[in-house]
C-alpha positions, 0 to 999 in steps of 0.5 A: 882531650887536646881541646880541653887542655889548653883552659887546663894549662891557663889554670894550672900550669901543665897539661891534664893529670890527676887534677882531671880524673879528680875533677870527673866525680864532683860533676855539680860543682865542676859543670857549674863551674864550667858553665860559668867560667868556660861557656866559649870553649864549650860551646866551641869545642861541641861544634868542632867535634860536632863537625868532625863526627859528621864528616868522619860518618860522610867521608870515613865509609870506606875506613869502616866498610873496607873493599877486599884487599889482597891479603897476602900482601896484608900478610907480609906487611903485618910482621913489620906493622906489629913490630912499628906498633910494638915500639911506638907504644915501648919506644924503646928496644934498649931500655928495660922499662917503656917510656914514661912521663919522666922521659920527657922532663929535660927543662926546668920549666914544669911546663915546657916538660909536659907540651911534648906528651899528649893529654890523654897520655899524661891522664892515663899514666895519672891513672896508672900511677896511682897504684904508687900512691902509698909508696911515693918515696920510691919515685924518687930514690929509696931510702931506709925509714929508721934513717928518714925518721932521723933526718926529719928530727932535725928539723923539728924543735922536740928535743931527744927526750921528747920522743915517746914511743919507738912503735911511732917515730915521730910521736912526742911530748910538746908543752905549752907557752904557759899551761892553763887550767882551762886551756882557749879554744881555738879556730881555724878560719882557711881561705879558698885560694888567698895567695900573698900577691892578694893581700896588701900588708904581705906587699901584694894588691891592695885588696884586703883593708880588714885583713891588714888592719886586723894585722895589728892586733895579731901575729902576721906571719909574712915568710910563710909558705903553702904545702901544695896547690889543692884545697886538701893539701892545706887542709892535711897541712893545718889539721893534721900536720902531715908532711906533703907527698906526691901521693894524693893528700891523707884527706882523699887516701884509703889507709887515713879514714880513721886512726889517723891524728888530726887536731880535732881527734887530740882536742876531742879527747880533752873535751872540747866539741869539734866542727866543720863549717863550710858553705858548700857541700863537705862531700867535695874532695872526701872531705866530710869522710875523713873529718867523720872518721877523724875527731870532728864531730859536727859537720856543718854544711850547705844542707844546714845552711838549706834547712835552718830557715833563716835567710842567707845573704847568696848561694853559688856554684860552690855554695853559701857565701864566705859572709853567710859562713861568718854567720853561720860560724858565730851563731855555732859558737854562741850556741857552745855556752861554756864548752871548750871548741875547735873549729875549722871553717873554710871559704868558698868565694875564692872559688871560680867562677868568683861569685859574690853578693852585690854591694858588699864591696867596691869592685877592684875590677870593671867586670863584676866576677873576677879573682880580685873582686872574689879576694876583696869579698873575701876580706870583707867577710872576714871582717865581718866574721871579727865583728861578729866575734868581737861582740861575744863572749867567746872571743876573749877565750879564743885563739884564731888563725886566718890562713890560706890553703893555697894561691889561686893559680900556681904557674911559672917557669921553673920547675917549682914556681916557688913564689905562688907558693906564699901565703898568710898567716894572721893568729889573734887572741889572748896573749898573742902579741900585737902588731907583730911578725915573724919572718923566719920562712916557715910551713904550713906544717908549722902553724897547727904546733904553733897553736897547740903551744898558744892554746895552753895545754900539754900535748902528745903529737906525732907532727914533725912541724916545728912550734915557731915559739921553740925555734932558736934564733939560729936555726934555719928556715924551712919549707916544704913544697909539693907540686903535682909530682915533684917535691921542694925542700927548701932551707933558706936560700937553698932548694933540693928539687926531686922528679920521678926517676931524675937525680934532684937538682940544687938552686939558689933562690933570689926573690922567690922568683929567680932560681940559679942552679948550682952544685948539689948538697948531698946531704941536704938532698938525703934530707929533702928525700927523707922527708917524703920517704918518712911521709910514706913509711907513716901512711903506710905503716899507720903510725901517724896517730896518738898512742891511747 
């Protein structure tokens, strides 16, 4: 474990978690990956353990063939080693609970917190908490859910009267900018791992010339933030809405499979067809469970790509390049004549070990297979997906978002690095203003009641993300950030920071990258808590769904 662990920390900032045992099940795409991108340290790594198991077996006889000893010293001695072991493994004889993980954290730096622990200790108390998966909120303090529910209303733009069933606190009515007799389809286009230090008109590298000039003909969003660091939190966050948790995303949890509100489950029942394109294989991360489960009709995977007959431009690790996906997505929504359709498409070629056709690009790096080589592919593919689009009828009658899931590695030395945190955001289609940005710091849970407004229709929803066109001038600015077991509510320049079994700490941010910590707002800290503990009632409880 300790030999592994120090690729783990380069990639995510901590030592081994639950991100391991979640790893273990896909062992095609994890082994690939490996291969790939870590072939050193598994080749030194078998050697020393190769070595070590050879002199264990030379040296170690005597360990397991022990000579007889004298057992009544053996007897006196073990009152004593039991007790040793007793307290090793409780480490406390004072407190009413053994030790933990959280007995470790003294620092805001999330990895300063985690080097004391072992890695097969943070991996086992990974698998034992996740018994606590549905009660999230109780590792950071409890509160009551008629009281959540009340403080997560005030961060929402649905007004009192709004509110529809007192069985599903959250479930409201939210009207369009305009109603449409035939309402637009809409198309979500997710990006593996597209950060906004990658993206040239967020201020980043200067490695998406189609992304920024498309930028001119859309809505930017340039102060938009990511609810976790796993493909499935942004897939929870753009679909369904739901508010980010320490527990594992609603994409991966039991009580979620079915019944649960997705956008597709709302846009199916108006009529719309509803699919899933992805390059790779939709079992990865229990996607293609949950999408069945949840409204989407069609999935769309690598086994499709396999089995159409038709010749696709590359095939890696994870799957179809992000071109072949454009190509692939076009060609579905041609095929949909004049039937209203939602989609969710997502990359790969963000993915490790950043595979990619040859000649599509100029290489920003030397070496061929690196992440910002895989970011400019990336962008290539999604102007290639536009002119394709462009050329169909579907395009004028379509509302499309490109957005990230999360950044490509999440690391700092706060406990929150806020800053890896940032995404884009790009909405094109009719009536969309051009050229545009909005900077108002906003979610993730934000963008899908955004795009309900913008499509045309009159909904029914239980997201408690805000529709940005609703928003008044002085209302202030939110974000939500979940990284591995601690929670960020930010507002503004204020952000409440909640641990497992720590009192939340305050900080003033400052460019995103420098935190100052500062006096605790109470109240601002019973609504950073509120938000989870409403996050776990409505997974728990099911009441994150459409009344029918």
């Amino acid at each position: 474990m300790e030999l592994s662990t120090p690729d783990f920390v380069a990639q995510y900032d901590t030592r081994p978690n639950r991100l391991f045992l979640d790893y273990l099940i896909y062992p095609k795409e994890v082994m690939g990956t490996l291969l790939k991108s870590y072939l050193p340290s598994l080749i030194f790594t078998t050697i020393f353990l190769g070595v070590a198991v050879y002199f264990g077996y030379k040296k170690g006889k005597k360990l397991f063939y022990p000579s007889a000893q004298d057992y009544k010293t053996k007897l006196i001695l073990f009152p004593l080693v039991a007790f040793l072991l007793f307290f090793g493994a409780r480490s406390s004889l004072t407190s009413k609970r053994p030790i933990n993980a959280s007995n470790a954290v003294f620092s805001t730096d999330q990895l300063t917190n985690c080097v004391g622990l072992n890695s097969f200790y943070t991996v086992a108390f990974a698998a034992y908490s996740l018994k606590n998966e549905d009660n999230a909120a109780k590792m950071y303090g409890k509160m009551e859910a008629n009281e959540a529910y009340d403080r997560v209303k005030k961060y929402m733009t649905a007004s009192s009267q709004d509110f529809t069933d007192a069985a599903l606190p959250l479930l409201h009515n939210q009207n369009p900018d305009s109603l449409r007799e035939k309402p637009y389809n809409l198309v979500i286009f997710l990006q593996e791992s597209l950060g906004a230090e990658y993206v040239g008109s967020l201020g980043g590298k200067p490695l998406t010339p189609n992304f920024d000039k498309l930028a001119n003909e859309g809505l930017l969003f340039t102060n938009l933030y990511c609810t976790g660091t796993r493909s499935v939190r942004g897939i929870e966050a753009v679909v369904t809405g739901f508010l980010p948790s320490p527990s594992e995303s609603v994409v991966k949890l039991s009580n979620s499979q079915s019944g649960f509100f997705t956008l597709a489950e709302l846009l199916k029942d108006k009529g719309y067809d509803t699919s899933f394109i992805y390059g790779g294989s939709a079992n990865f991360d229990n996607m293609a469970s949950f999408f069945n489960g949840n409204g989407f009709e069609n999935i769309v995977d690598e086994q499709d790509f396999d089995n159409d007959g038709k010749k696709y431009a590359f095939k890696g690790t994870w799957g179809y390049s992000d071109e072949d996906l454009a190509t692939k997505a076009n060609d579905y929504f041609k095929s949909q004549k004049n039937k209203p359709f939602f989609s969710l498409m997502f990359s790969t070629s963000n993915h490790e070990p950043f595979e990619f056709p040859d000649g599509r690009i100029k290489l920003f790096d030397k070496k061929k297979n690196t992440v910002n080589n895989a970011m400019k592919y990336a962008d290539f593919s999604i102007g290639k997906f536009f002119e394709l689009a462009k050329k169909e009828d579907y395009f004028k009658n379509t509302v499309f978002i490109v957005i990230a899931d999360h950044n490509t590695r999440t690391y700092g030395k706060h406990l929150v690095p806020i800053k890896k945190f940032r995404i884009p955001a790009l909405i094109i289609g009719p009536q969309v203003p051009k050229g545009e940005k909005y900077a108002k710091l906003s979610s993730q849970i934000d963008i899908p009641p955004t795009l309900l407004s913008m499509i045309g229709m009159k909904v029914q929803t239980p997201m408690p993300g805000r529709n940005i066109h609703d928003i008044k001038p002085e209302t202030k600015g939110r974000a939500i950030m979940q990284f591995h077991d601690i929670n960020a509510f930010r507002v503004e320049d204020q952000v409440v920071i909640m641990q497992p079994n720590k009192k939340p700490l305050q900080f003033k941010i400052e460019n995103d990258s420098v935190l100052t910590p500062m006096k605790l707002d109470e109240e601002l800290a019973k609504d950073a808590l509120a938000h989870v503990t409403a996050a776990s009632d409505l997974y728990k409880e099911k009441k994150y769904k459409v009344k029918k």
